[in-house]
C-alpha positions in Angstrom: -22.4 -0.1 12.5 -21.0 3.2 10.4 -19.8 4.2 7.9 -16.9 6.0 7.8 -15.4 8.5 5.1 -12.1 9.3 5.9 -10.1 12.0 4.5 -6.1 11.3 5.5 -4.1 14.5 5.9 -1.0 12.5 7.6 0.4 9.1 6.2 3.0 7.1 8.1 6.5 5.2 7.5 6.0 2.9 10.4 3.2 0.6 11.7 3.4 1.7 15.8 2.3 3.5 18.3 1.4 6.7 16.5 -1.8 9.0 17.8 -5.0 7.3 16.3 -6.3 9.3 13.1 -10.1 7.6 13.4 -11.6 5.9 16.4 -14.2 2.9 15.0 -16.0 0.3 16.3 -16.8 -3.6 15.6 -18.2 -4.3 11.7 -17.9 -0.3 11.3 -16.8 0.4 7.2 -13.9 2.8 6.7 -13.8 4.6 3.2 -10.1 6.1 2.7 -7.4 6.8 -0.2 -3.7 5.6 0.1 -1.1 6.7 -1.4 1.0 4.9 -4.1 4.7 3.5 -2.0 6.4 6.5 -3.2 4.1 9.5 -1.6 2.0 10.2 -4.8 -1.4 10.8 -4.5 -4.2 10.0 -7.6 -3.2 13.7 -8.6 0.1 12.8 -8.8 1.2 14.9 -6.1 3.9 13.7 -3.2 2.0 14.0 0.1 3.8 12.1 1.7 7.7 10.7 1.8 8.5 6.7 0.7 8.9 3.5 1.2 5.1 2.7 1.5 3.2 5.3 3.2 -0.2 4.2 5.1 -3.2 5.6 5.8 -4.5 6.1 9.3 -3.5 4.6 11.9 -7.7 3.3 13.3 -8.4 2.8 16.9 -10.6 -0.1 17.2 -13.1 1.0 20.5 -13.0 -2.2 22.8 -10.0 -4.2 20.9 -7.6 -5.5 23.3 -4.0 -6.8 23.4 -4.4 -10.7 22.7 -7.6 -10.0 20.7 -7.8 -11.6 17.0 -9.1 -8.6 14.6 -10.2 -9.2 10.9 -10.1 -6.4 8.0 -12.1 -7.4 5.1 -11.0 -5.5 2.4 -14.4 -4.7 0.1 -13.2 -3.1 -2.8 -10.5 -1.2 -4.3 -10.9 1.1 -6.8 -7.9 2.2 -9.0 -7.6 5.9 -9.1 -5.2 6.7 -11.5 -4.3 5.9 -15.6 -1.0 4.7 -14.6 1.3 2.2 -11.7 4.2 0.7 -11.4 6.6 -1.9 -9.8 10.2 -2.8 -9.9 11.8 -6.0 -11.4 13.7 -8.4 -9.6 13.9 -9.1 -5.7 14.1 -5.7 -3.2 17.4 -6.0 -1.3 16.3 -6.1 2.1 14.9 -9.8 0.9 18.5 -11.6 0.1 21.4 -12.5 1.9 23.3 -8.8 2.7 26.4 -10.3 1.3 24.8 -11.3 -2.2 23.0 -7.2 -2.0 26.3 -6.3 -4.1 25.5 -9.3 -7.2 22.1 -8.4 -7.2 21.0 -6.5 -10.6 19.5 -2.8 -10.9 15.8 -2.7 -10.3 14.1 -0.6 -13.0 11.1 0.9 -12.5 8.5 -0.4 -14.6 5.4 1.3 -15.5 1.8 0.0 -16.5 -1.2 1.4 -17.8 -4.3 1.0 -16.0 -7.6 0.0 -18.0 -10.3 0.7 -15.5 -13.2 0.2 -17.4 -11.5 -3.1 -19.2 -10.3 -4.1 -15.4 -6.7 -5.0 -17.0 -2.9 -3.5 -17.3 -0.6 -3.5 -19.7 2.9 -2.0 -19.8 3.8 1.4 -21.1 6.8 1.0 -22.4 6.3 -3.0 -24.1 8.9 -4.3 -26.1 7.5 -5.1 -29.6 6.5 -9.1 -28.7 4.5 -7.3 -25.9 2.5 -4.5 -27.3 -1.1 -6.0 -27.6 -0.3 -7.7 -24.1 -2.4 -6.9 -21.2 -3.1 -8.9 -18.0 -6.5 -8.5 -15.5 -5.9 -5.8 -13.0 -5.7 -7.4 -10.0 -5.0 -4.6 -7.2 -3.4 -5.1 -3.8 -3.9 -2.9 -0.6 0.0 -2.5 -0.2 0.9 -2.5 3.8 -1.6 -3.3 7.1 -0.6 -4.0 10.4 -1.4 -3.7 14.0 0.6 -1.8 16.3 3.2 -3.7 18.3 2.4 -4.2 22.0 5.3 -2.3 23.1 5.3 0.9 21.8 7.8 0.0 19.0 7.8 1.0 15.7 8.6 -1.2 12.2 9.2 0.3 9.3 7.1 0.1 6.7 9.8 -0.8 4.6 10.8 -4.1 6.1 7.6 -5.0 8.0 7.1 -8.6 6.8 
């Protein structure tokens, strides 16, 4: 088993048939940065465009189609002082004939406490401003190229 430090120079839009960026093998580890789902890397700079850019893709040596594969995902660390989300429900997640009721989705951003492992937001309303919650990070999008060639967007990819 190896370890792996990978380095991305290329992020993609679509989980698919793209040309693989690192070849590993069975219960190797894979070390990598992501980008945030905008493109913005933990210098803020946009390397890459949005929604939801990954790194990668990995060829597996010896997976094949049918096969069952597991990620385990060891740790994430956060890399920068601040993140953000959106409020309310995406779009592409409702009816497309309610899309037009549906309110504004403001971006909301957080400060990141990595040494008290917690977030609070930026901007809090006064009720809010000693709030925080534990930081609690997510690896964003992972998938497995479809059997056919296709590609899914990264945007939609259930």
């Amino acid at each position: 088993m190896a370890t792996h430090r990978f380095h991305p120079s290329m992020f993609f839009n679509t989980i698919g048939a793209h040309a693989p960026a690192l070849r590993i093998r069975d219960g190797d580890t894979v070390i990598t940065e992501t980008l945030d789902a905008h493109g913005f890397d933990a210098e803020g700079k946009q390397r890459a465009r949005d929604p939801n850019p990954m790194s990668g893709p990995f060829f597996i040596e010896g997976a094949a189609a049918g096969d069952g594969l597991e990620v385990q995902i060891d740790r994430i660390d956060m890399n920068r002082a601040t993140g953000w989300t959106r409020s309310g429900l995406a779009w592409h997640v409702v009816d497309p004939s309610e899309v037009r009721n549906m309110p504004g989705r403001d971006k909301i951003t957080w400060n990141i406490d990595r040494n008290g492992q917690k977030i609070s937001l930026e901007d809090a309303p006064g009720a809010l401003k000693d709030w925080s919650t534990p930081l609690d990070p997510m690896i964003g999008c992972l998938g497995v190229a479809p059997a056919e060639g296709q590609f899914i967007s990264t945007a939609t990819s259930g």
